[in-house]
Backbone as CSV, one residue per row, in Angstrom:
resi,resn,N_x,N_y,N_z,CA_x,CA_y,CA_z,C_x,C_y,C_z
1,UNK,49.311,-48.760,-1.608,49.910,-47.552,-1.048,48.855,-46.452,-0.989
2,UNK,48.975,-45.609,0.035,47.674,-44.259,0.454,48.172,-43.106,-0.486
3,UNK,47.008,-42.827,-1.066,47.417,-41.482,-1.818,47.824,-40.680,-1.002
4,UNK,48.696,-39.349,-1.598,49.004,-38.476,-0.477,47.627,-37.900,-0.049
5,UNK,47.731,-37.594,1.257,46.612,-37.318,2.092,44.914,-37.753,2.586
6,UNK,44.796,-39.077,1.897,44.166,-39.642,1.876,44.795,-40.492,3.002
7,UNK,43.649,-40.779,4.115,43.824,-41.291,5.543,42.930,-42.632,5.075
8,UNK,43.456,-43.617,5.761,42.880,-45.317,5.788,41.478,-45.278,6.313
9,UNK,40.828,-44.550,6.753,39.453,-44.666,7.325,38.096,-44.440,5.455
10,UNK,39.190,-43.493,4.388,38.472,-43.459,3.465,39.062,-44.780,2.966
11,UNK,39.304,-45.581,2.606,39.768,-46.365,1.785,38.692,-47.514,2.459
12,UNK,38.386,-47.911,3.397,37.802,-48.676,4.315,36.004,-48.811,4.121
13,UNK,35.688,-46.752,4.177,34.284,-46.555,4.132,34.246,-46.842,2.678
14,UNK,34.631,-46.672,1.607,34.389,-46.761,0.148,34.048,-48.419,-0.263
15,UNK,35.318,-48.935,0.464,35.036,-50.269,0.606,33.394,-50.822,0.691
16,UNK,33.339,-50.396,1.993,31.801,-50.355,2.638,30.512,-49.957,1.485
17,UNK,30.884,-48.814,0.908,30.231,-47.950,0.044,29.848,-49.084,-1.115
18,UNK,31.279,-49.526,-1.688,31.345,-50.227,-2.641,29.950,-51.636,-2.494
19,UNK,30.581,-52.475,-1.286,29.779,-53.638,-0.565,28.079,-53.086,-1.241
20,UNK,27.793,-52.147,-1.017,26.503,-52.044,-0.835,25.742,-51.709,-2.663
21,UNK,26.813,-51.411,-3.432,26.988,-51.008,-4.850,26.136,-52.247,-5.374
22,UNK,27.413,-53.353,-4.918,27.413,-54.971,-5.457,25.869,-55.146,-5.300
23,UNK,25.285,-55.212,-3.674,24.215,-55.481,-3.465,23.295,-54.797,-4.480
24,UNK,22.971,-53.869,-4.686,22.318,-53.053,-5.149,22.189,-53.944,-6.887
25,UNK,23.358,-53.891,-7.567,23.550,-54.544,-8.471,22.955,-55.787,-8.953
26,UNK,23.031,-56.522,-7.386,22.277,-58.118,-7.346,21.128,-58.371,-6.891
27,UNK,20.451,-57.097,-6.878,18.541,-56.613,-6.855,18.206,-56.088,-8.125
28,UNK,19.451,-56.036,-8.948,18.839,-55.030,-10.533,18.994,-54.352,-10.554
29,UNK,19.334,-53.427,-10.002,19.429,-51.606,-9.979,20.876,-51.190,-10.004
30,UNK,20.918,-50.085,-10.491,22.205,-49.573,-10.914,23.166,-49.584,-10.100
31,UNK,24.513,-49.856,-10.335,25.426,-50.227,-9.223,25.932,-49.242,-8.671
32,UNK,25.469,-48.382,-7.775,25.948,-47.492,-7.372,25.823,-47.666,-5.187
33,UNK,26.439,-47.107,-4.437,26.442,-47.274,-3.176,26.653,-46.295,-2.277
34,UNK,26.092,-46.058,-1.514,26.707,-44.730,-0.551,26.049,-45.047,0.893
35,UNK,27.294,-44.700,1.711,27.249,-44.140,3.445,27.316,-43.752,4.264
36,UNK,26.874,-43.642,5.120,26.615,-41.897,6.455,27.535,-42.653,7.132
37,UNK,28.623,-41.945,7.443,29.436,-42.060,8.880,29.424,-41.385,9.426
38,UNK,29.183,-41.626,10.692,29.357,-40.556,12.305,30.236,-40.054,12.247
39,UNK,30.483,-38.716,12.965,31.523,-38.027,13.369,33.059,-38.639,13.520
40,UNK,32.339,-40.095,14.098,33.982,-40.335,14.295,34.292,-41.276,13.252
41,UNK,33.713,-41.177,12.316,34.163,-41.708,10.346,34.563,-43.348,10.783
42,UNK,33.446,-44.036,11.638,33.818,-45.433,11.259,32.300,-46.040,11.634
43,UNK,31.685,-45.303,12.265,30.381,-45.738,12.729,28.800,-45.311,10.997
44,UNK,29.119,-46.822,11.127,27.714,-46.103,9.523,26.795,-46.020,10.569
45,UNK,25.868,-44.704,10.162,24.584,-44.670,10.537,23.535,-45.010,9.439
46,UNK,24.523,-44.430,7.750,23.118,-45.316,6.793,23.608,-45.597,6.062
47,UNK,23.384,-46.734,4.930,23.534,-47.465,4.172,22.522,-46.900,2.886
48,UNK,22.881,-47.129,1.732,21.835,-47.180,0.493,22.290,-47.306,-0.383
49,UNK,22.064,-48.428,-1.809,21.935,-48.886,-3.151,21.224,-47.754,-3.759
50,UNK,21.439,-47.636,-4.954,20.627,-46.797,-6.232,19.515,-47.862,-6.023
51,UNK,18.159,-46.785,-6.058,16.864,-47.592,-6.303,16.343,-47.673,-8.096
52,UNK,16.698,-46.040,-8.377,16.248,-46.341,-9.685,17.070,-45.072,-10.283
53,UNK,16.659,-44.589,-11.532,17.207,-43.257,-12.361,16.792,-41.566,-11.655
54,UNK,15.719,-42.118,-11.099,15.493,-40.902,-10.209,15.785,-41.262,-8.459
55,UNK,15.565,-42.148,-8.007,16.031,-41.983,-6.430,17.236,-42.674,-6.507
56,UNK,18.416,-41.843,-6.503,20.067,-42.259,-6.352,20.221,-42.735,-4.858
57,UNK,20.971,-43.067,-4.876,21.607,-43.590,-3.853,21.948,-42.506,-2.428
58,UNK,22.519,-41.599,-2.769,22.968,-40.255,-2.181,22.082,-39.434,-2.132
59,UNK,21.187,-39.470,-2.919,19.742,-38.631,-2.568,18.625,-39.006,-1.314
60,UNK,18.731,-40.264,-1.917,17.700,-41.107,-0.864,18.302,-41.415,0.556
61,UNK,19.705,-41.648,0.735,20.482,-41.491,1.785,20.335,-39.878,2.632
62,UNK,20.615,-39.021,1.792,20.839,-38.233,2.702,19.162,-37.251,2.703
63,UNK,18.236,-37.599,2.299,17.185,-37.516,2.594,16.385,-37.827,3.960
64,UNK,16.534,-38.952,3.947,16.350,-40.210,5.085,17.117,-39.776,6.409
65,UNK,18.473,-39.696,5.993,19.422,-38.803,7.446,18.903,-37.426,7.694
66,UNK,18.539,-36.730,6.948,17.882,-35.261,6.890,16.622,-35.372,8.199
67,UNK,16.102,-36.884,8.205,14.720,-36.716,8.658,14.773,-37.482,10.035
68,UNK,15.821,-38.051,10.429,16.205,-38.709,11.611,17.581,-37.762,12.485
69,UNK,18.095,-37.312,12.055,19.472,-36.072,12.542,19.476,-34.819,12.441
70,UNK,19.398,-34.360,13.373,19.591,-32.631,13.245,20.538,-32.555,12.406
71,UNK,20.590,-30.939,12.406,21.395,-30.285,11.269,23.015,-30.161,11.534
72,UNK,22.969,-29.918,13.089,24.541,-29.321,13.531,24.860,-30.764,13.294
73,UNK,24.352,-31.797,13.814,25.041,-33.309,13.653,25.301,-33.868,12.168
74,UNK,24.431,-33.592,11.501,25.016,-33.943,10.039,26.167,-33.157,9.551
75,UNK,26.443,-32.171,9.548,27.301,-31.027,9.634,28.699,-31.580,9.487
76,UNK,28.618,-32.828,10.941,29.621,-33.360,11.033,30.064,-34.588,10.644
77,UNK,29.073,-35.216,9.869,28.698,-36.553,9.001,29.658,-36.755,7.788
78,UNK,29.438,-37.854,6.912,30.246,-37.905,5.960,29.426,-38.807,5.427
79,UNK,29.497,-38.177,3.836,28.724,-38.543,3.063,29.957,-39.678,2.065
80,UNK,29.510,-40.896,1.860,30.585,-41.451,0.806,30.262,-42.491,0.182
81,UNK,30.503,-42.042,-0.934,29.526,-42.513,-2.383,30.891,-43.235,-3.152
82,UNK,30.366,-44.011,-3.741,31.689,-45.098,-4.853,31.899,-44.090,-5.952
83,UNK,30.613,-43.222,-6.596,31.072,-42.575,-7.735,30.200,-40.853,-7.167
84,UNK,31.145,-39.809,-7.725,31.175,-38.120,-7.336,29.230,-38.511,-7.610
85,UNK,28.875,-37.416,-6.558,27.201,-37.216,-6.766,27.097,-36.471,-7.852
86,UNK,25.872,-36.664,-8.293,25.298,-35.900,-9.657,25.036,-34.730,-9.213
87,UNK,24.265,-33.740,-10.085,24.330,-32.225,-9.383,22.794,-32.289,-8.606
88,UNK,21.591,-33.413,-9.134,20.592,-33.768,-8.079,21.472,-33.919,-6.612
89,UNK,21.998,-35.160,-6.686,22.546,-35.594,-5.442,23.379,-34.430,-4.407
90,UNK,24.311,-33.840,-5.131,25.056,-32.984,-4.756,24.334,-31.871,-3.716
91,UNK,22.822,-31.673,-4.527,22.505,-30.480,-4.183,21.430,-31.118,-3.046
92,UNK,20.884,-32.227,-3.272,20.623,-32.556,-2.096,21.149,-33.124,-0.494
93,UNK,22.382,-33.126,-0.812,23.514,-33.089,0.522,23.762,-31.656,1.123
94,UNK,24.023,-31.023,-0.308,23.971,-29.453,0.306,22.725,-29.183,1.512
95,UNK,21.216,-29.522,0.879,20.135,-29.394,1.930,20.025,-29.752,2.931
96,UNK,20.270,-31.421,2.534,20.538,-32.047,3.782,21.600,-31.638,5.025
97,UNK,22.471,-30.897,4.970,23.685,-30.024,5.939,24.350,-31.087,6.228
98,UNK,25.076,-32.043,5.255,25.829,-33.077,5.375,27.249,-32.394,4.797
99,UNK,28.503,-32.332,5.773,29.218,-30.995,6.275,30.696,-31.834,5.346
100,UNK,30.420,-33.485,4.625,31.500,-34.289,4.547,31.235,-34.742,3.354
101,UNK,31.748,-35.043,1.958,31.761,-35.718,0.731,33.402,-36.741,0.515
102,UNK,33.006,-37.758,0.298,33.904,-38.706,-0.144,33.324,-39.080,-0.903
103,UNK,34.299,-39.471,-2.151,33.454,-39.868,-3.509,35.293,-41.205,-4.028
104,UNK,34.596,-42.336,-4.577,36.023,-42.620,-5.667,36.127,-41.996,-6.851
105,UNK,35.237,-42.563,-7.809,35.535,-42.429,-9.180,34.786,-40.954,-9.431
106,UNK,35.227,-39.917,-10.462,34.303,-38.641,-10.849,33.311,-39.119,-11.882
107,UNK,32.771,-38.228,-11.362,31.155,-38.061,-12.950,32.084,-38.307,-14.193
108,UNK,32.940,-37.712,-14.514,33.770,-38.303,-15.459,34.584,-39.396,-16.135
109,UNK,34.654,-39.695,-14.851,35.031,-41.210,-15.093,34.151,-42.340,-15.341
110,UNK,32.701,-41.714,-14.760,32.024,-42.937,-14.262,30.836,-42.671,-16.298
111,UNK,30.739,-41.026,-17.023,30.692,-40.977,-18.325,30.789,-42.057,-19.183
112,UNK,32.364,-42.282,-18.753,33.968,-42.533,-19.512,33.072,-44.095,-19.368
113,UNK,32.400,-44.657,-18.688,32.317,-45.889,-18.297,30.700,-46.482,-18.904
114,UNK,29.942,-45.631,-18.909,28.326,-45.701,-19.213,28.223,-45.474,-20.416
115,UNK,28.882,-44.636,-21.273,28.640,-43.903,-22.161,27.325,-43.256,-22.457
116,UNK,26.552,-43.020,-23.056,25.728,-42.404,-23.495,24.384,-43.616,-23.362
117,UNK,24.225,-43.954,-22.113,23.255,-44.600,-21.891,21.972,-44.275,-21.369
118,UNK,20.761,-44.781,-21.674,19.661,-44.344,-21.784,19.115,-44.020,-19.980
119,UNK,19.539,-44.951,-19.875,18.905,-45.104,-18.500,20.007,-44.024,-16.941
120,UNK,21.303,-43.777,-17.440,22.571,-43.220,-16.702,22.939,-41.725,-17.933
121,UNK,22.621,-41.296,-18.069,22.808,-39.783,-19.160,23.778,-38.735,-18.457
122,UNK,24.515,-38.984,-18.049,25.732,-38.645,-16.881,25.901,-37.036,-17.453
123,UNK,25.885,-36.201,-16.318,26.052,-34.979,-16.603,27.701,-34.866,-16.327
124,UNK,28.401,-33.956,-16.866,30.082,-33.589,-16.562,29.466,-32.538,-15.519
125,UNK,28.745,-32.369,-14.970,28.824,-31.803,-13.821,29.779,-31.685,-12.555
126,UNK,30.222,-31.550,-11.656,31.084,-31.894,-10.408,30.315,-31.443,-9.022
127,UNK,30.227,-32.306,-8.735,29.953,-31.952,-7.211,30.457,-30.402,-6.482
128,UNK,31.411,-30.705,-6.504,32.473,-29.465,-6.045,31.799,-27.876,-6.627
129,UNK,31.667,-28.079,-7.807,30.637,-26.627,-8.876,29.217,-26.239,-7.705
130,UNK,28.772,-27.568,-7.926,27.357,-27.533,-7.117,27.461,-27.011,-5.917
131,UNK,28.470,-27.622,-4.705,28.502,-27.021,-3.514,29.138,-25.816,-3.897
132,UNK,30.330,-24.782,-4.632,30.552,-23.841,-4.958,29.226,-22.447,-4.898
133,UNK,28.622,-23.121,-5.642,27.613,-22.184,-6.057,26.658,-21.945,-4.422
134,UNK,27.176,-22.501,-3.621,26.024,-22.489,-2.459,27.154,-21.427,-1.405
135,UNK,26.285,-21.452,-0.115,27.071,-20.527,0.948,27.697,-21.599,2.417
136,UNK,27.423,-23.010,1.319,27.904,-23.838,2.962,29.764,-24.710,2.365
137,UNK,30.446,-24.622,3.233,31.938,-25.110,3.027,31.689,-26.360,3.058
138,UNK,31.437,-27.254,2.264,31.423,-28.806,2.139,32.805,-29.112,1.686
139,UNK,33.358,-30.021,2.779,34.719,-30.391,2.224,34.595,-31.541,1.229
140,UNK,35.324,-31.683,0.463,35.226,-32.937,-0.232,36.542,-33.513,-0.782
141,UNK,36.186,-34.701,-0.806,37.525,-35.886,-0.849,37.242,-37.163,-1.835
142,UNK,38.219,-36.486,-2.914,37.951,-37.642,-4.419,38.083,-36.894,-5.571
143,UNK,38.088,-37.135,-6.810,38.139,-38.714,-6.780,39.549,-39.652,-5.887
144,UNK,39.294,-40.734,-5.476,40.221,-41.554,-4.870,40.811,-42.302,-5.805
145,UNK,42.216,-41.905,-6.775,42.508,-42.982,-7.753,42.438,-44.595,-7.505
146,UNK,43.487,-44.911,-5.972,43.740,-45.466,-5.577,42.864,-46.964,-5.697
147,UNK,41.496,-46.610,-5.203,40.261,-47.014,-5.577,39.809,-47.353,-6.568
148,UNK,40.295,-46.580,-7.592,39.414,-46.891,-8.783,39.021,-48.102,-10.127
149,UNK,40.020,-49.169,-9.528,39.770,-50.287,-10.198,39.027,-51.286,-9.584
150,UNK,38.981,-51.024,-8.291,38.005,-52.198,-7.476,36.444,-51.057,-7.765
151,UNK,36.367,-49.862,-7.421,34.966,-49.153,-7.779,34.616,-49.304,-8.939
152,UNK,35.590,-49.490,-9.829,34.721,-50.175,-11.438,34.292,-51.278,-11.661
153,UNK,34.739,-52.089,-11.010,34.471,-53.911,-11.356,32.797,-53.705,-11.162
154,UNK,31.906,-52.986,-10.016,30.506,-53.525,-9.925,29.773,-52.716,-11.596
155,UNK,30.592,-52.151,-12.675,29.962,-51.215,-13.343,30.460,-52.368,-15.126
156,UNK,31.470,-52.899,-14.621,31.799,-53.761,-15.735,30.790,-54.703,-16.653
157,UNK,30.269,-54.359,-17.944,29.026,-54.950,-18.256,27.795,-54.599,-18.157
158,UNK,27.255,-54.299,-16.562,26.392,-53.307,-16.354,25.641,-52.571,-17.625
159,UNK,26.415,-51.231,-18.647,26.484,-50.781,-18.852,25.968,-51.177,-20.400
160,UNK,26.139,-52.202,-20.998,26.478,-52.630,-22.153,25.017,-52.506,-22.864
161,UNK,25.403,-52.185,-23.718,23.650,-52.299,-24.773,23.919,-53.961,-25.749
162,UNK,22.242,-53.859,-25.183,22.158,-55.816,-25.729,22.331,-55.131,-27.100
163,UNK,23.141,-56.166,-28.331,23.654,-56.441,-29.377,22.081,-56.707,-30.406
């Protein structure tokens, strides 16, 4: 069932988002996923896995779109990540003039899930704070409950400190 106001085109891209998590996961790198949709929210223009602790997924994505798309066109883009951007990430969407955030799970949840791990040191930050503090209206959409048991499965274990 669709959360209230949550439209089937997010449930679909997260999906997508997710797909690329797994991958990411099954190269070694942290399971995280995010993707640029066109204006008309079904066309990916980019794809990207977490590379490492410093180039996220959503950083390096909307970096990369920053350097191939004008500004008014990202504007109208959508950014959508499996878990809320960090306040790096966040603030580099802000730069990037990426005008759209979809996220599933929050920094909080995704805490709730890593714990206090060396390599993931999860700030309670929010996305939402980050774009706040700026002068551009980034809409944003998430966490997606709905979502949130298929966006955890690529994080299950992951996480665990060898014994």
């Amino acid at each position: 069932m669709n959360e209230p106001s949550t439209a089937p085109w997010v449930f679909e891209a997260l999906r997508l988002a997710n797909q690329v998590a797994l991958q990411a996961k099954g190269e070694g790198h942290h399971p995280f996923g995010a993707v640029l949709l066109a204006p008309d929210l079904h066309t990916v223009l980019e794809q990207q896995g977490n590379i490492d602790t410093v180039n996220h997924a959503e950083s390096t994505l909307a970096r990369r779109a920053y350097e191939k798309y004008e500004p008014h066109y990202l504007w109208q883009c959508t950014l959508v990540t499996t878990v809320e951007p960090c306040a790096m990430c966040s603030g580099t969407q802000y730069w990037a003039h990426i005008g759209r955030l979809v996220y599933g799970l929050s920094e909080r949840e995704l805490l709730d899930l890593t714990g206090n791990h060396e390599q993931n040191p999860t700030m309670n930050l929010s996305s939402r704070a980050v774009f706040a503090a700026g002068q551009k209206d980034i809409e944003v959409i998430g966490p997606v409950k709905a979502m949130q048991q298929e966006l955890i499965e690529p994080h299950l274990g992951f996480w665990s400190h060898p014994s």
